[in-house]
Structures are given as structure tokens and as C-alpha cells.
C-alpha positions in Angstrom: 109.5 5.3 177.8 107.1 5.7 174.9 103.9 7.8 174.9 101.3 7.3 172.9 99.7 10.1 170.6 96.4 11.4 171.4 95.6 15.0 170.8 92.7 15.1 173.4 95.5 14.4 176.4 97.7 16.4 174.6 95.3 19.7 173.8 94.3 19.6 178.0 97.6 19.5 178.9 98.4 22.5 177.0 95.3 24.3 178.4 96.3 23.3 181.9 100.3 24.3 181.6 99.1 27.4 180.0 96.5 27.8 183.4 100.0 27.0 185.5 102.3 29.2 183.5 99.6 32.3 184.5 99.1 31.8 187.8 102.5 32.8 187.9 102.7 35.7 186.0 103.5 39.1 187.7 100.1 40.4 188.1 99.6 43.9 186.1 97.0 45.3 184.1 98.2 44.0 180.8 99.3 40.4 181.7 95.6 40.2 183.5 93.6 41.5 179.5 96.2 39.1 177.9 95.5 36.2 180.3 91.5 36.1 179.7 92.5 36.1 176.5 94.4 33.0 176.4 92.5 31.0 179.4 89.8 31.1 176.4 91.5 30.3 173.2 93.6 27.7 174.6 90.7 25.8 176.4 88.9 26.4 173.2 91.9 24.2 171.3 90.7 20.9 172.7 86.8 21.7 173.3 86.6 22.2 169.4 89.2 18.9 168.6 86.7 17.3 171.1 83.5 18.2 169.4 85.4 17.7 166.2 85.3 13.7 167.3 81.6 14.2 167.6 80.9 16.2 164.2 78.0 15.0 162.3 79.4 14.9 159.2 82.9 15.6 157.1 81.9 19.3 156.7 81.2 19.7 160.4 84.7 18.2 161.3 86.7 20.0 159.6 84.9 23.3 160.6 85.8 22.3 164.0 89.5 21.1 163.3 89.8 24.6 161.6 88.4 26.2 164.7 90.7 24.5 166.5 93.7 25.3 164.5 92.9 29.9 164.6 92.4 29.1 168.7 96.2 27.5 168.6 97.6 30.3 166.7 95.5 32.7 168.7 97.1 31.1 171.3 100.4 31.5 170.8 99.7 35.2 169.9 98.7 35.7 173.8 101.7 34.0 174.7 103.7 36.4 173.2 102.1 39.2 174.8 102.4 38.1 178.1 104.8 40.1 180.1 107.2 37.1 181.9 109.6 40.9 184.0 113.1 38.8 182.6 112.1 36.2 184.9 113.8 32.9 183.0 112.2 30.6 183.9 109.0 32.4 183.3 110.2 32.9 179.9 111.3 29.6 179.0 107.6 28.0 180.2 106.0 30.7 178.0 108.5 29.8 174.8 108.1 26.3 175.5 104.0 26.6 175.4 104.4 28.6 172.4 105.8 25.8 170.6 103.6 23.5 171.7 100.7 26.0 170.4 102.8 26.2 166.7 103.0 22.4 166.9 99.3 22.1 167.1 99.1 24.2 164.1 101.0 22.2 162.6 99.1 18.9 163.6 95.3 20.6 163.1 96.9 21.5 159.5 97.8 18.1 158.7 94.7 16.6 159.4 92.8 19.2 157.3 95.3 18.2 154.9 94.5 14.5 155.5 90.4 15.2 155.1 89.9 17.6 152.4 88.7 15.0 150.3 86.4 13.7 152.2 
């Protein structure tokens, strides 16, 4: 089966699997800071892709696509904080959304690549 490409599905998704992943995160001190942290940045990946659609002008989008690019890496900093105790499958979800948060780097950077001369 096929899926079709669009980055506002995509960018909730990875705000909602990173909401599952911490849900089930051991809860201390540290994971809880951390977990703010990325609730908000990784939210903040599609809010600013969607208001990115909406921009009233080229500069204005890629503002926005740029925003939404540092809140991927920021992102994937989070992840890497986030304290999984050696549970595995823990882990893996948390490696697995950290790749997903690289390959939205990726994707916001080709599109700024794609509009700078707009």
C-alpha cells in the first residue's frame, strides 16, 4: 500500500507518537523538565508548517518553515535526553522518533532550499 505525502498528517503524527512515547516514560524529575520540553517543540513542528500554508507572503513562509525546522532539531535534542531505564522497547520508540525529527530536518531544509528564490 502506498501513502501519500503530506507533511501536515505527517508533523501530527510525530507530535502525537511523541505524546505516546511519554506517557510511558518512567516518571522522575528529569524525564518530567525534558518532557515539557518536547510536548512543546514538537507540537510547535506542525503548528508553524501549518501557519507556514497560511503565510502572507514568501518572507513570512519561510520564517515559518525555518521555525519549523529549529523546533525538529530541538526536538530531537529532547529525545535524546529522555531517560527510556534500558527499557527496549522504550528505547527503540524514542530512536525511531528521533529519526523521524532528523527527517523533518531534512524535509523543512529542502523546501527552504526549494524557496529561497522566491
Amino acid at each position: 500500500m502506498s501513502q501519500t505525502f503530506d507533511l501536515d498528517d505527517r508533523t501530527e503524527r510525530f507530535a502525537r507518537e511523541v505524546r505516546q512515547l511519554i506517557r510511558k516514560l518512567p516518571r522522575t524529575l528529569c524525564n518530567s523538565v525534558d518532557a515539557k520540553q518536547l510536548v512543546r517543540s514538537s507540537g510547535s513542528v506542525g503548528a508553524n508548517y501549518l501557519e507556514a500554508n497560511e503565510a502572507l507572503g514568501g518572507k513570512d513562509f519561510r520564517y515559518r518553515i525555518k521555525v519549523s525546522r529549529k523546533e525538529a532539531k530541538e526536538s530531537g535534542y529532547w529525545l535524546r535526553l529522555l531517560d527510556c531505564r534500558d527499557i527496549a522497547v522504550l528505547a527503540d520508540e524514542r530512536d525511531r522518533l528521533e529519526d523521524e525529527a532528523g527527517q523533518l530536518v531534512r524535509i523543512f531544509t529542502a523546501i527552504l532550499r526549494n524557496h529561497s528564490a522566491d
